[in-house]
C-alpha positions in Angstrom: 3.0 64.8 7.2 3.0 61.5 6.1 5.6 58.9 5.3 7.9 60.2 2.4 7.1 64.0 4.0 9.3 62.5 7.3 11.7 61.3 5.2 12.1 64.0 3.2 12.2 66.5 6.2 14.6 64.3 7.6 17.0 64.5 5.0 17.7 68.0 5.2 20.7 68.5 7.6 23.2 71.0 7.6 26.8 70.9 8.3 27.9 74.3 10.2 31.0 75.8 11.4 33.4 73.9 13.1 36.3 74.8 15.1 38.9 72.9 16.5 37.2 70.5 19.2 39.4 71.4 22.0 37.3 74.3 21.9 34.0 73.2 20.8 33.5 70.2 23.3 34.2 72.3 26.2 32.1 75.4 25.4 28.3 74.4 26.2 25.2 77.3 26.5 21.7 76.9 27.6 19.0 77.3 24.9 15.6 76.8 24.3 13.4 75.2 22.1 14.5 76.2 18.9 15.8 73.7 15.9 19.5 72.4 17.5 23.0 71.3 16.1 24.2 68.5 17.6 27.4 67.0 17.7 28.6 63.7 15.5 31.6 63.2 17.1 33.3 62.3 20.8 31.1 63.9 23.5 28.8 65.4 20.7 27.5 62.2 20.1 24.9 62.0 23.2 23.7 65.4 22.1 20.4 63.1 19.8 20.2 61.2 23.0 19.4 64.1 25.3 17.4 65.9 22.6 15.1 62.8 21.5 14.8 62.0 25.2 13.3 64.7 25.7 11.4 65.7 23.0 10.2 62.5 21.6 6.2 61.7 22.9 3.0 61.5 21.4 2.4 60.2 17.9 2.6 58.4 15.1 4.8 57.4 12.6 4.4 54.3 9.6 6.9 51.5 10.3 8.0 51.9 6.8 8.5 54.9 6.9 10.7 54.1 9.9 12.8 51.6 8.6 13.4 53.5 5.4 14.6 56.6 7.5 16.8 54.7 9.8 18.9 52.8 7.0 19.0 56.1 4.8 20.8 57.5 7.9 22.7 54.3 8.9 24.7 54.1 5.7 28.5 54.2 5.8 30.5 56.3 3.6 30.8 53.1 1.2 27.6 52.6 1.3 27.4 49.4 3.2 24.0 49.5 4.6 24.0 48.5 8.4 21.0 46.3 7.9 23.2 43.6 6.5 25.2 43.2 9.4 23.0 40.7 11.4 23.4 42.3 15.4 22.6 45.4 14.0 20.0 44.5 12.1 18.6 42.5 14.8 19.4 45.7 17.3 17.9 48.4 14.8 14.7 46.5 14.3 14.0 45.8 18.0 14.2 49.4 18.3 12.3 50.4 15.7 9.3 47.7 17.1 9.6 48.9 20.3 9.6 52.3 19.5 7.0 52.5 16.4 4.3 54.7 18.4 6.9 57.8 18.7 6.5 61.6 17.8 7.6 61.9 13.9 10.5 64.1 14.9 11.5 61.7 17.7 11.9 59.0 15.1 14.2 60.9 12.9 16.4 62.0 16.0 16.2 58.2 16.8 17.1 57.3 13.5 20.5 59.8 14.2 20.6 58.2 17.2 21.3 54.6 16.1 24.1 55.7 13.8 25.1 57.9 16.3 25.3 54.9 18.7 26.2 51.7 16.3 29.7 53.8 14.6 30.3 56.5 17.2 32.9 57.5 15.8 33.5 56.1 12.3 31.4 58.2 9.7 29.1 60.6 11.4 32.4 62.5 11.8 33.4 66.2 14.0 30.6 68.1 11.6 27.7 69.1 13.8 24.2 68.1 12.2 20.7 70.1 12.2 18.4 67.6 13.5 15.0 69.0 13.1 13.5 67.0 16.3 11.1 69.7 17.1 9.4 72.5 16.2 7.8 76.2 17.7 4.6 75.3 16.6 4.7 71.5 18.4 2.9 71.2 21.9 6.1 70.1 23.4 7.8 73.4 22.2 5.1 75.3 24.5 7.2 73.6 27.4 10.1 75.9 26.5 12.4 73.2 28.5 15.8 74.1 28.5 18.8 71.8 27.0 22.5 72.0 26.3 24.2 72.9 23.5 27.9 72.9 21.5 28.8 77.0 21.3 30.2 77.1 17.8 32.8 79.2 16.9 32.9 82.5 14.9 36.0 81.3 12.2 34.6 78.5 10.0 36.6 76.3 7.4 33.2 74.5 6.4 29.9 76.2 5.3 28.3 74.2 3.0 24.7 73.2 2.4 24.9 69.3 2.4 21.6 67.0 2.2 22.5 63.8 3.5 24.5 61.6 5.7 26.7 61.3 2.5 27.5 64.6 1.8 28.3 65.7 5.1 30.7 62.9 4.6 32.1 64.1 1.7 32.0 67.7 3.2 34.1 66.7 5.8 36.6 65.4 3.9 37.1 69.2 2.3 37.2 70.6 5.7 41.0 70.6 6.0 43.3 71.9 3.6 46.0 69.3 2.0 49.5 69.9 3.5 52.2 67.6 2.8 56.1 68.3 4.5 58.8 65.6 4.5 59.6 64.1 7.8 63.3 64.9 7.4 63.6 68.2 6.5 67.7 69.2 6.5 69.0 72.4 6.2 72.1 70.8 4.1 69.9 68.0 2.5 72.7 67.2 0.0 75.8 67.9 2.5 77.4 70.5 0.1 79.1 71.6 3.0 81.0 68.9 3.3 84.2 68.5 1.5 84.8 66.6 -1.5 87.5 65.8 -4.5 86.8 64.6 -7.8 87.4 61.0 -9.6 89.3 61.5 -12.6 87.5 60.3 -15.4 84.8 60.8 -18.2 81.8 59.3 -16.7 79.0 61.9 -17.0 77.0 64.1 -19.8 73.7 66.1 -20.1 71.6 65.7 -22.9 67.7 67.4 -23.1 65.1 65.4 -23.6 61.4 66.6 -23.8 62.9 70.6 -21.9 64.7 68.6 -19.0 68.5 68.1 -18.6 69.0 64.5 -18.1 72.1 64.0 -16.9 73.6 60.2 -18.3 76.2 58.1 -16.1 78.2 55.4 -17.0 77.6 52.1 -14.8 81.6 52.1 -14.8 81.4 55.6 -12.7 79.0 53.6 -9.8 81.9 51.0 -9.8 85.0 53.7 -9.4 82.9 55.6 -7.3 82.3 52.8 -4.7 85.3 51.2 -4.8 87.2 54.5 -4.2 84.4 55.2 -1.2 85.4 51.8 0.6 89.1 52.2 -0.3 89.1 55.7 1.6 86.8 54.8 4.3 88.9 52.2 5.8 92.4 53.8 6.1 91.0 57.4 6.7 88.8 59.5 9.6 86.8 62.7 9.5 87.9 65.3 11.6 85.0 65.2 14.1 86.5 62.2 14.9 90.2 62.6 15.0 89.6 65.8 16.8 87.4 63.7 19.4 90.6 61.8 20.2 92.7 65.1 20.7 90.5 66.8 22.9 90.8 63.6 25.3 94.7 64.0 25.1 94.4 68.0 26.6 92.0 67.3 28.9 93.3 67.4 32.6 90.3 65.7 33.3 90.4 62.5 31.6 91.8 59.4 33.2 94.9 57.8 32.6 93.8 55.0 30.2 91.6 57.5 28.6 94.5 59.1 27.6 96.6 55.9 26.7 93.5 54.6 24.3 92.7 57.9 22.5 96.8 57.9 22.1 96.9 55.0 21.0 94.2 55.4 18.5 95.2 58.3 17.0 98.7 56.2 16.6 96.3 53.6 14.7 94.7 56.1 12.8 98.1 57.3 11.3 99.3 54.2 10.9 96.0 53.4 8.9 96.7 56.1 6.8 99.2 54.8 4.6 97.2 53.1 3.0 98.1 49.3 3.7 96.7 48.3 7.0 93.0 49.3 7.6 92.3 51.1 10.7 90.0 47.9 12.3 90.5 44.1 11.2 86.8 43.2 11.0 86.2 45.4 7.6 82.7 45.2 7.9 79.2 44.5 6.0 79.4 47.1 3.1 76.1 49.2 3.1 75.0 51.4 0.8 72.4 54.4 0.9 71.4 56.1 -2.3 69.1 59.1 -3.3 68.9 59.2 -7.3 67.1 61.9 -9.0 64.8 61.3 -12.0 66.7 62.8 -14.0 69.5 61.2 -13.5 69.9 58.0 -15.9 72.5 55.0 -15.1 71.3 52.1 -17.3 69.1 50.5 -14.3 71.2 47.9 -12.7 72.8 50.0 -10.1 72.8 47.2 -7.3 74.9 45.3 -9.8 77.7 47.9 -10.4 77.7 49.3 -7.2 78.6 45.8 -5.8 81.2 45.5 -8.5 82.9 48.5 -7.4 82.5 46.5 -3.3 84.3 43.5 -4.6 87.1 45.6 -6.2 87.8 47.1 -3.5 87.4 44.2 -0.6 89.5 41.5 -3.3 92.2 44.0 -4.3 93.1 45.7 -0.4 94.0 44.1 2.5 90.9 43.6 4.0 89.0 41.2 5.7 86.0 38.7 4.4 83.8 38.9 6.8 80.4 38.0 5.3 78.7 34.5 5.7 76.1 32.8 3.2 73.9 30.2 4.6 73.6 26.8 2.7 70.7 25.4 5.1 69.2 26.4 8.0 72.4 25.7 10.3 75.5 25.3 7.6 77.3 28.5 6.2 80.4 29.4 4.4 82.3 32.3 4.0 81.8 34.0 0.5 85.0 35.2 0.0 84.5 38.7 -1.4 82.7 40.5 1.7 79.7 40.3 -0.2 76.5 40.7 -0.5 75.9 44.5 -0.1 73.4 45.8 1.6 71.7 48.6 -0.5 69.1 51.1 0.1 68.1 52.9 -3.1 66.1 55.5 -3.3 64.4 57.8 -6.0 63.9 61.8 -5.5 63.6 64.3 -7.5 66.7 66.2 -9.6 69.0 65.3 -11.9 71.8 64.0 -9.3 73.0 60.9 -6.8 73.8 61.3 -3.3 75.5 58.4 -1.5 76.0 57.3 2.3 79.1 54.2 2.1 79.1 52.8 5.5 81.3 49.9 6.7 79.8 48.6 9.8 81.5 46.0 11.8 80.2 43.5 13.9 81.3 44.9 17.5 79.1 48.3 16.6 75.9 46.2 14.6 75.3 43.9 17.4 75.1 47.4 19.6 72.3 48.6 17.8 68.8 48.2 20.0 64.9 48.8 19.7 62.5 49.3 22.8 59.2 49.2 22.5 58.1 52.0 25.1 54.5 53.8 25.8 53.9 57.2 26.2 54.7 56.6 29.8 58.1 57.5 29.1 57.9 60.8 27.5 58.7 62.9 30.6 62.2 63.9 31.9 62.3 61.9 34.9 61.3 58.9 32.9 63.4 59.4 30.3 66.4 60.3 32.0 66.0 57.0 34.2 65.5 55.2 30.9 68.8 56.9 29.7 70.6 56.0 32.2 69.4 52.5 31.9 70.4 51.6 28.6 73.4 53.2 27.8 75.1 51.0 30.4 73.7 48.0 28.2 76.4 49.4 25.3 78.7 48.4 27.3 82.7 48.6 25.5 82.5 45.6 23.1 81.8 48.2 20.1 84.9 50.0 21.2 84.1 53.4 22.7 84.7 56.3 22.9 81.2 56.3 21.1 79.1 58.4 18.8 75.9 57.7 20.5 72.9 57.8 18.3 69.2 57.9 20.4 66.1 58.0 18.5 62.6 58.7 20.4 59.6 57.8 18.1 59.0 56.7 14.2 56.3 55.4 12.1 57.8 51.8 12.6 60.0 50.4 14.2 62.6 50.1 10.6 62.2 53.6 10.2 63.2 54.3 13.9 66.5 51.7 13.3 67.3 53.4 10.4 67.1 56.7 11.8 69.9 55.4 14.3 72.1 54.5 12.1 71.9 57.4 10.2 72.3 59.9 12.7 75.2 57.5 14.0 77.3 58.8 11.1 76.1 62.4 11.4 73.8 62.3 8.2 71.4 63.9 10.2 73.2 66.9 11.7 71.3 70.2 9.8 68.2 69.0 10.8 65.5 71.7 12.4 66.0 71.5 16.0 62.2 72.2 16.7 59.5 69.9 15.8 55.8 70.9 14.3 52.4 69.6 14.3 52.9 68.2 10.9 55.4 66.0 12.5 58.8 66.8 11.1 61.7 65.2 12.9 64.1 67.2 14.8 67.2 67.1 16.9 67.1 67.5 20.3 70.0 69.8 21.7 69.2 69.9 25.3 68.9 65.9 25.3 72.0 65.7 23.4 73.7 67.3 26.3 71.7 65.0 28.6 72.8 62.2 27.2 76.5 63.0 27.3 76.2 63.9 30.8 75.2 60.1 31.5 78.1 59.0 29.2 80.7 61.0 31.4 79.5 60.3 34.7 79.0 56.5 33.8 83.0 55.9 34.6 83.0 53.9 31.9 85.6 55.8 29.8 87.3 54.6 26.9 87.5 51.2 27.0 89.2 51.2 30.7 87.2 53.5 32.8 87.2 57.4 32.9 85.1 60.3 31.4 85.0 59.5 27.7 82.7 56.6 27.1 81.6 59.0 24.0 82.7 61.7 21.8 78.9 62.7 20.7 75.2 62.4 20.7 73.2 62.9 18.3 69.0 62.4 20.0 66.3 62.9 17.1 62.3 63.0 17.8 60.3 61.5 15.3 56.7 61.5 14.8 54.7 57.6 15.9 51.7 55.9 16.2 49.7 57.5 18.8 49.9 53.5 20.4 53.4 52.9 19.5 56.1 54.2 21.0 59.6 53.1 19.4 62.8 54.0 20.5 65.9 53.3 18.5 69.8 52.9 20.4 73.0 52.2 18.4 76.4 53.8 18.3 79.3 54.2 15.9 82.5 53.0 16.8 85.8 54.0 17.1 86.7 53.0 13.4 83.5 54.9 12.3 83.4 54.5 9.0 81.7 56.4 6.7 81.4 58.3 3.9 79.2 60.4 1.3 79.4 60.6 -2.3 78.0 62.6 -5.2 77.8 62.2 -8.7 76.4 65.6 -10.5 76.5 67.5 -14.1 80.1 68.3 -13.0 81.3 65.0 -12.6 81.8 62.4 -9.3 83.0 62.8 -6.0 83.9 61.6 -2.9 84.2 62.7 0.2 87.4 64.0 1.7 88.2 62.7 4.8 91.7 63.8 6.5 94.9 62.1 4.7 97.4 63.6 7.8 96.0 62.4 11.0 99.7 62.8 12.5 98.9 66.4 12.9 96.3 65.3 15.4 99.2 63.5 17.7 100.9 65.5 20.0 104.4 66.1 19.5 105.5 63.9 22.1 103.5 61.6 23.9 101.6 63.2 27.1 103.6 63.2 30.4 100.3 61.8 31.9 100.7 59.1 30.2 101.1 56.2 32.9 104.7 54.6 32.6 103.1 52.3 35.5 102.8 49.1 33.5 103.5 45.4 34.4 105.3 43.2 32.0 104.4 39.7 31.3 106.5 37.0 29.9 103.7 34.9 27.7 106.9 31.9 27.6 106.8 30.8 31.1 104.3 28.6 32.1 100.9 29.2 32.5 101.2 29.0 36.4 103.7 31.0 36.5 101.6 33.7 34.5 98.2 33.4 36.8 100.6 33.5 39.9 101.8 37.2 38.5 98.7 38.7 37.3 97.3 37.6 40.5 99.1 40.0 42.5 97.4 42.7 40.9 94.0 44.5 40.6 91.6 44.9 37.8 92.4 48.1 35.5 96.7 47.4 35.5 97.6 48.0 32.8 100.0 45.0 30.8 102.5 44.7 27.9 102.4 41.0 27.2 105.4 39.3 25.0 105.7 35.7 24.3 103.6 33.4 22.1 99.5 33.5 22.0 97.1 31.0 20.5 94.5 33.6 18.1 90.9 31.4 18.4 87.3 32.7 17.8 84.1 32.0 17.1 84.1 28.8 15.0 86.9 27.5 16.4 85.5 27.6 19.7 82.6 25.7 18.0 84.8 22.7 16.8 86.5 22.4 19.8 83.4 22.4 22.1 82.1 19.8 19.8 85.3 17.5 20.7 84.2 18.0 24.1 80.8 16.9 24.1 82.4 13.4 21.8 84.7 13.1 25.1 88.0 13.9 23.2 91.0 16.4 25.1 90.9 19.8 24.9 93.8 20.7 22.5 96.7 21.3 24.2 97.7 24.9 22.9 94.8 25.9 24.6 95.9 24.7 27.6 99.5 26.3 27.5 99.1 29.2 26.6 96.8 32.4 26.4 93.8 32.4 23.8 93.7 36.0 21.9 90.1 36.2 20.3 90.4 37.7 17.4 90.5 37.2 13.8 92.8 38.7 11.2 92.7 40.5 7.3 94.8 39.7 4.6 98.3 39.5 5.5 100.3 42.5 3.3 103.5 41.5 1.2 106.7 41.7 4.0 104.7 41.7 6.8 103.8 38.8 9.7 100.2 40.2 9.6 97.1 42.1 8.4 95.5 44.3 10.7 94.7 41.8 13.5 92.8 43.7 16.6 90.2 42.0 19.6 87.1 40.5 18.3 84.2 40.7 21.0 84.8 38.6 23.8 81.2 37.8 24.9 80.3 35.7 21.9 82.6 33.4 23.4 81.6 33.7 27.3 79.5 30.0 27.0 82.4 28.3 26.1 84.5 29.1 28.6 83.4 27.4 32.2 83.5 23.8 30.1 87.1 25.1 28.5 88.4 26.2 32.1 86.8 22.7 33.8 89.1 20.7 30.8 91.7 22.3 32.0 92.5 25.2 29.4 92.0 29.1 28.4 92.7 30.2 31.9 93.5 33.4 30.3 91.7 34.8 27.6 92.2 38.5 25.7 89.9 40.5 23.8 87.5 43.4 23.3 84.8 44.6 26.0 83.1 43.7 29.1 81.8 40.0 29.6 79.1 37.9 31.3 78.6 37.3 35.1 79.5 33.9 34.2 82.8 34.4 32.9 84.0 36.2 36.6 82.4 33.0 38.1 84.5 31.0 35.8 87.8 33.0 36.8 87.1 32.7 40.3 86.2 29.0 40.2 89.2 27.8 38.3 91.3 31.1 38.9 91.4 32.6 35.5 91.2 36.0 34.4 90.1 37.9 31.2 92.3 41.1 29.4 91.0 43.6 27.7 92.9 44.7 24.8 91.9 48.0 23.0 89.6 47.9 20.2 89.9 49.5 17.2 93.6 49.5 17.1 94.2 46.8 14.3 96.6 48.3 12.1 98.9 49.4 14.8 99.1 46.2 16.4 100.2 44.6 13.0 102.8 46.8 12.9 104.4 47.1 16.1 103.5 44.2 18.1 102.7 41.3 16.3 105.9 39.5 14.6 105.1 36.1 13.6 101.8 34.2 12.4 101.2 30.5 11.6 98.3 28.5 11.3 97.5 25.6 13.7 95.0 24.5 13.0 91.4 24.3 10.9 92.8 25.8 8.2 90.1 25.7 6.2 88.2 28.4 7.8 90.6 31.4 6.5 90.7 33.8 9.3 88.7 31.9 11.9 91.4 29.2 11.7 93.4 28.5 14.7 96.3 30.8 14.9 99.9 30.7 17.0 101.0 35.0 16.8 104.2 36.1 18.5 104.0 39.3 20.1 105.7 41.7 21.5 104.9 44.6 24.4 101.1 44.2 23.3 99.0 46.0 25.2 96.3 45.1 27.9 94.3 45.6 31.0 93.4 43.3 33.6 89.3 43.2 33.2 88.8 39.9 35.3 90.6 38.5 37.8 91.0 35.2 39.9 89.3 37.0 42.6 85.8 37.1 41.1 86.6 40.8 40.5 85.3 42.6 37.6 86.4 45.9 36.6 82.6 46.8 34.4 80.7 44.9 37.7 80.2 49.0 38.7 79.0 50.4 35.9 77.2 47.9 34.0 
């Protein structure tokens, strides 16, 4: 036929139907010796092998004519030829040598065979190729031998004539249709059903522009609109939440100190509400999601007046500065305005802006976890086990009861840690609750009730043991990398803050979250409530007070009264630092308890700002070398601590209180009547404080014993 006739025969391949391969692959017939299709892809690929096998035998065919046939079917997509590539260069022309003296249609299927064999499965791709190896009127076809072939199917979304490796490239790209969907597809993507009240003002107008109704905001109205935002979000809740609270007050279930913390929450929250105190001392990193149509135009420096509208509110409210700026690697000072903010701003389409303000503290950020898991968990048993697991790992520092947010796949791991905090503040709730094989995320319901399940039965309660270590859970299931398999853990905390905004052709708004939370309280406080409390006398000294907590177990509940030394973490730094130098352990810290905690601005009239437990573990290495010098033999805080603290207690017969988180603003009122700094003055709220207090709750955690009330559940 001659050189150029082989390679011209050769070139003529046809793509045929495909269907999908889970089909194909599996459906095989006997034939006989009539022109095949063979496979490109997965199993199809050893399809040329079995059919040059056996058909290739007598004859000849010009080495040119060879090598110009196997790179025209060797060339990529981009049109790389393989030859360049050294091993295969060296591979393709040992086989073309060895195998020069080879039927002309043996050499073509040969040819398909090295690309077949040198990218499997990069760019001969699922089409199936006519490979002319044979023919009726060749000898071999007399044989009538008998080999295997792909059954095709009847529906086809491919039937084109291609000629060429290339084209059946480009032919396959055309096989499937374009379909693009959002991951996140919410029924409510704008939360109109939420309700909102209007900023008084005249910060928006439409004008047209080119047919479109552009819809102009003044940079003042980001400003109002965030400082209002932060302003509302720390003294108010949303009804989810206060309601969460009241259902643990009817519940003959719940425990005792279930009861007494949701009370005394819902006491905070009203106390909170008048607009003085916040609800939580540690008035969190400012963060700020934002979805801004195209057609809606603010002047471009959004970042800017959004922050303005942060340090407004943060420098003009009692609140607490609690962000750090780093000068060097290891020295920092505090900025004094609670910023930066952390922004994430988005563009979509419209002519509005839709806003997320969250304040997240530092007890409910440091609760926030990834796990990098393999499709090895992605069965109920597994991931029930796995459940199980990790939400012990939350432990109370974040100050439960929780709104537990579990997240089970993404396309990263960020996308999977953002999806947690979102659906931590509900911003995912109208999402489809099926998924799709275009990979749209959904919420899981029946793993929702899973997971609260585990939360009951964990014992951990609120705070103190009991049923209510959460109020929700929200469990989304994300699309991911078919070799990754992320899962994303975080809660939102007792003060769970956060709120949405909107700025529209009708003007801006802000959420509304409940001004009256007093009509959440009971009436009168339960008669469950325990009455069984011990009082301690902080005046006496301190082996006096070890000798009377020592006669009772972990869980008593305490109302303390007397005079506390308020230390945290830098503090504890400084004074460590003394240590190591060989200098005494101050003595306050030796005479009396150490409250860790750190307090916001101080309101006219008042002895304090809102001035609740900071998380105790970030203390837990200090305190064996603090103990061995002979001080903080009792400490009181927020949440469960290291196994080394209860070895601590028992060595030098401390113990550790819990106090319950998320009550700031109620303890500034009612309990705390004097405040004076003692020392490191310097450091604003993480100086060294001397409080007076009076019937200020707690809970024996850790006692002399080496007992530790979390030891069973954590």
């Amino acid at each position: 036929m001659g050189s150029l006739g082989v390679v011209r025969y050769a070139m003529h391949v046809h793509c045929v139907h495909e269907r999908p391969r889970q089909e194909c692959y599996h459906s095989w017939q006997t034939v006989g010796c009539e022109p095949q299709y063979m496979g490109g892809d997965g199993i199809g690929c050893y399809s040329p092998l079995r059919s040059w096998l056996l058909w290739c035998g007598t004859g000849w065919i010009h080495l040119p004519s060879g090598i110009m046939l196997a790179q025209r079917f060797m060339r990529g997509s981009n049109g790389r030829n393989v030859f360049d590539d050294d091993v295969r260069s060296v591979l393709s022309s040992f086989f073309l040598f060895f195998f020069y003296r080879i039927e002309w249609r043996g050499g073509v299927g040969f040819a398909f065979l090295l690309r077949c064999f040198l990218e499997p499965e990069g760019d001969t791709g699922p089409c199936v190729v006519r490979a002319f190896f044979f023919s009726k009127t060749h000898k071999g076809a007399k044989r009538k031998k008998k080999i295997r072939r792909m059954s095709l199917c009847e529906n086809c979304n491919l039937a084109t004539d291609c000629r060429g490796i290339q084209d059946i490239e480009d032919a396959k790209a055309s096989a499937a249709e374009f379909h693009y969907e959002p991951i996140f597809q919410p029924s409510d993507p704008h939360h109109d059903e939420t309700e909102y009240y209007e900023l008084e003002g005249d910060f928006v107008k439409t004008v047209e522009v080119l047919g479109k109704t552009i819809l102009q905001v003044k940079p003042e109205a980001l400003t109002a609109l965030a400082q209002q935002a932060f302003a509302d979000v720390h003294h108010f809740f949303r009804k989810d939440h206060l309601s969460g609270w009241r259902s643990i007050l009817e519940d003959p279930e719940a425990s005792d100190n279930d009861r007494f913390v949701a009370h005394t929450l819902l006491q905070n929250a009203c106390v909170a509400a008048g607009r003085v105190l916040p609800a939580c001392q540690d008035t969190g990193t400012a963060i700020v999601l934002g979805k801004r149509g195209e057609l809606c135009w603010t002047g471009g420096e959004d970042e800017m007046h959004l922050s303005k509208g942060v340090w407004d509110c943060y420098m003009n409210r009692y609140l607490r500065y609690s962000q750090t700026a780093a000068l060097d690697m290891f020295k920092e000072v505090n900025t004094g305005n609670n910023l930066p903010v952390q922004f994430d701003l988005l563009a979509t389409a419209g002519n509005e802006y839709h806003f997320l303000f969250v304040a997240k503290g530092g007890g409910s950020a440091n609760k926030a976890f990834l796990y990098q898991e393999t499709k090895a968990l992605l069965n109920p048993k597994s991931l029930r086990e796995f459940i199980e697991q990790k939400l012990k790992t939350l432990g109370t520092a974040a100050c439960p009861p929780y709104h537990i947010a579990l997240v089970i796949g993404g396309t990263s791991a960020e996308m999977t840690m953002k999806t947690v905090k979102l659906a931590s503040c509900r911003y995912y709730d109208s999402l489809p609750t099926t998924g799709n094989k275009n990979g749209r995320a959904f919420r899981d319901l029946e793993w929702e009730a899973i997971v609260m399940d585990i939360a009951r039965k964990s014992g951990i309660g609120a705070q103190f043991g009991g049923k209510y270590f959460a109020h929700q859970a929200r469990v989304i299931r994300l699309p991911r990398h078919g070799a990754s398999c992320p899962v994303g853990l975080g809660v939102s905390c007792s003060a769970d803050r956060q709120i949405l905004a909107k700025i529209t052709p009708k003007g801006v708004f802000v959420e509304r979250l409940v001004r009256d939370p007093a009509q959440y309280l009971p009436e009168l406080p339960p008669s469950s409530l325990s009455t069984n409390v011990v009082n301690v006398d902080l005046n006496q000294p301190m082996s006096e007070i070890r000798k009377l907590l020592s006669q009772y177990p972990v869980t008593t509940r305490l109302s303390l009264t007397g005079t506390l030394i308020v230390a945290r973490d830098i503090a504890h730094a400084k004074i460590m630092e003394r240590l190591n130098n060989n200098e005494e352990l101050p003595q306050y810290m030796k005479d009396h308890l150490v409250y860790y905690a750190g307090p916001a601005k101080t309101p006219e009239g008042m002895a304090s700002g809102s001035f609740g437990p900071t998380t105790a573990g970030r203390m837990d290495s200090y305190l064996e070398p603090f103990m061995a010098a002979g001080g903080s033999f009792i400490t009181l805080a927020k949440g469960n601590r290291s196994k080394s603290v209860t070895e601590a207690c028992k060595k030098y017969g401390g113990f550790y209180l819990g106090s319950i988180g998320g009550s700031a603003a109620i303890l500034a009122q009612n309990n705390i009547k004097n405040v004076e700094v003692v020392e490191f003055p310097e450091l604003g709220m993480e100086a060294v404080w001397r409080i007076d207090v009076v019937d200020f709750p707690a809970f024996i955690i850790v006692d002399d014993k080496g007992n530790d009330f979390f030891s069973k559940f954590l």
